[in-house]
C-alpha positions in Angstrom: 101.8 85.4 102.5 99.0 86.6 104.3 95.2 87.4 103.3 96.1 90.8 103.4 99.2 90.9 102.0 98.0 89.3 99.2 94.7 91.2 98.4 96.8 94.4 98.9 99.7 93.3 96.0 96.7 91.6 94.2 95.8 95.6 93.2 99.2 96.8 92.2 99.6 98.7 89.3 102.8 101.0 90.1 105.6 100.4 92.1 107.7 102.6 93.7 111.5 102.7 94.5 114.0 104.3 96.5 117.1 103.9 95.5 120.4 104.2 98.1 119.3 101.1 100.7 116.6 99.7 98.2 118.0 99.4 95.2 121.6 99.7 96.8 123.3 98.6 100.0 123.0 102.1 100.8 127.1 103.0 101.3 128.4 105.5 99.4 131.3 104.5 97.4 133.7 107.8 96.2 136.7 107.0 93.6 139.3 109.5 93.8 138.2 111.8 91.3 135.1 112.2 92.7 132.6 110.1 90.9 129.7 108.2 93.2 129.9 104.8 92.6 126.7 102.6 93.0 126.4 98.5 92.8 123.1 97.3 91.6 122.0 93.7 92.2 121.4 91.6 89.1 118.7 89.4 90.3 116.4 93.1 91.6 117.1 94.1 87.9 115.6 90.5 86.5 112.5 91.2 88.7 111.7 94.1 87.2 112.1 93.4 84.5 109.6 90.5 84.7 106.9 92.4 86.7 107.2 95.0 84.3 106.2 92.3 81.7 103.3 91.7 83.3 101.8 95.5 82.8 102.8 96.7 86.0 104.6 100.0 86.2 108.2 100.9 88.0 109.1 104.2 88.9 112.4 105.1 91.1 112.2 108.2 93.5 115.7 109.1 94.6 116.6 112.4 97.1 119.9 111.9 95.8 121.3 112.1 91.7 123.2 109.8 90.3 124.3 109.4 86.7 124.7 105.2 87.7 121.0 105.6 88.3 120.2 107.1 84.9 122.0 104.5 83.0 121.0 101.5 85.4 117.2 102.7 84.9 117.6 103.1 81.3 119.2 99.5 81.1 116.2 98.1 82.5 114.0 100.3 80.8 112.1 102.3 83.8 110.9 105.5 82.2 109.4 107.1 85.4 112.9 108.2 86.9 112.7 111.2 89.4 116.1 112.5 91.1 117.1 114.8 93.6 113.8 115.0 95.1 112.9 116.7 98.2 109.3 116.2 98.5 108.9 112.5 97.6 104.7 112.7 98.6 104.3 115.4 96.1 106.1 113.6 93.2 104.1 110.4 94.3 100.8 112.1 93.3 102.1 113.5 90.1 102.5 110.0 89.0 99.5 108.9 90.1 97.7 111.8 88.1 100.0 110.9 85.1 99.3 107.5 84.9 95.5 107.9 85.7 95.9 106.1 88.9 95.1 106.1 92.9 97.2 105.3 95.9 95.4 101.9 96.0 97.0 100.4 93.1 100.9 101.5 93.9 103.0 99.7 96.4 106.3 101.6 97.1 109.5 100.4 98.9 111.9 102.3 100.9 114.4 102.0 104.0 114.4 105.4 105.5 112.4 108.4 106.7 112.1 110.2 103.7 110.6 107.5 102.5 107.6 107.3 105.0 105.0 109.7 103.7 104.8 107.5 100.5 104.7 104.7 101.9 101.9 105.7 104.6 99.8 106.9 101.1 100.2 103.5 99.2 97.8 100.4 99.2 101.5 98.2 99.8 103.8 99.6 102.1 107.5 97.7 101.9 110.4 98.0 103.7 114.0 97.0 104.0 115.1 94.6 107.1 117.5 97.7 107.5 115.0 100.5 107.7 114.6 102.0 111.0 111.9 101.0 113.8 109.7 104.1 113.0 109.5 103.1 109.1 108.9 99.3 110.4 105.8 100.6 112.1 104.0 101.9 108.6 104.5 98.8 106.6 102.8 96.0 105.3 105.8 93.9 104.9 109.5 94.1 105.9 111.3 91.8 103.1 113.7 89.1 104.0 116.6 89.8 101.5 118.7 93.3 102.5 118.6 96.4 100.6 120.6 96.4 97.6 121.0 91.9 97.9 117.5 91.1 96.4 114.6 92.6 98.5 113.4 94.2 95.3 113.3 90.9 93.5 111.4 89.6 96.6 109.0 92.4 95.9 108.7 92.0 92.7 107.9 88.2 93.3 105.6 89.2 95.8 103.4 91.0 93.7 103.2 88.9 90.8 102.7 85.6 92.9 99.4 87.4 94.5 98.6 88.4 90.8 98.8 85.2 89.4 101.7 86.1 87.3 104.7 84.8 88.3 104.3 81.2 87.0 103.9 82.1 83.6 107.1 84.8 84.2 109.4 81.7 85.6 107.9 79.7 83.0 109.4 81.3 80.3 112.4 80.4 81.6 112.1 76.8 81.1 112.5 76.3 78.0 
């Protein structure tokens, strides 16, 4: 981790997700009656959990909705849940204001357009190995694991590591 990287996850107070290609592989999975089907990765959900342990707050930003969202978010225990949203910049702000804070403590992570003006806003700028070359261009850091196989646990780890966190977080599972 660079200097950078580091002082810039070092001041992380919110994250940001998107979820289809973040949080998911970003395919689309239809059964016959209709319903979307979404896989979540285990290990992204364990990383939340522990950087949420560590005061640090989640919030997921979808443009789609998904009722697999609603009940993966509220297995996990994110309250700050926002679907169907068009205007992902202008719901970015509200949560700042809500939770008294400025762009320079939230880090956000996405894999598509709709997810640039966010992340051009935030003090840590993620992306997906996946996202396109224009989203590349505005980061801070392209992870190593894909969307939807672990990049959000690499985030997660990430920001705790620079915090000084993640020992104690791994520790407790040592026992």
């Amino acid at each position: 981790m660079t200097p950078e990287l580091t002082a810039r996850a070092r001041s992380v107070r919110l994250l940001v997700l998107d979820v289809d290609g973040v949080l998911t592989d970003g395919r689309l999975y239809y059964a016959d009656d209709g319903v979307e089907l979404k896989a979540f990765d285990i290990q992204d959900g364990l990383g939340m959990r522990m950087l949420s342990a560590t005061g640090v707050a989640i919030a997921i930003v979808s443009g789609r909705r998904s009722h697999a969202l609603e009940l993966r978010a509220e297995n996990l225990g994110i309250q700050h849940v926002f679907q169907g949203v068009n205007d992902k910049l202008s719901v970015f702000e509200q949560l700042l204001a809500r939770l008294s804070l400025r762009a320079d403590a939230a880090a956000a992570i996405g894999d598509d357009l709709p997810d640039l003006p966010v992340l051009r806003r935030c003090e840590l700028a993620v992306c997906v190995p996946e996202a396109p070359p224009l989203l590349r261009e505005h980061v801070h850091y392209v992870t190593q694991r894909r969307g939807g196989r672990g990049a959000v646990r690499e985030l997660c780890e990430l920001i705790m590591a620079a915090q000084g966190t993640l020992a104690a977080r791994l520790h407790e599972f040592m026992r």
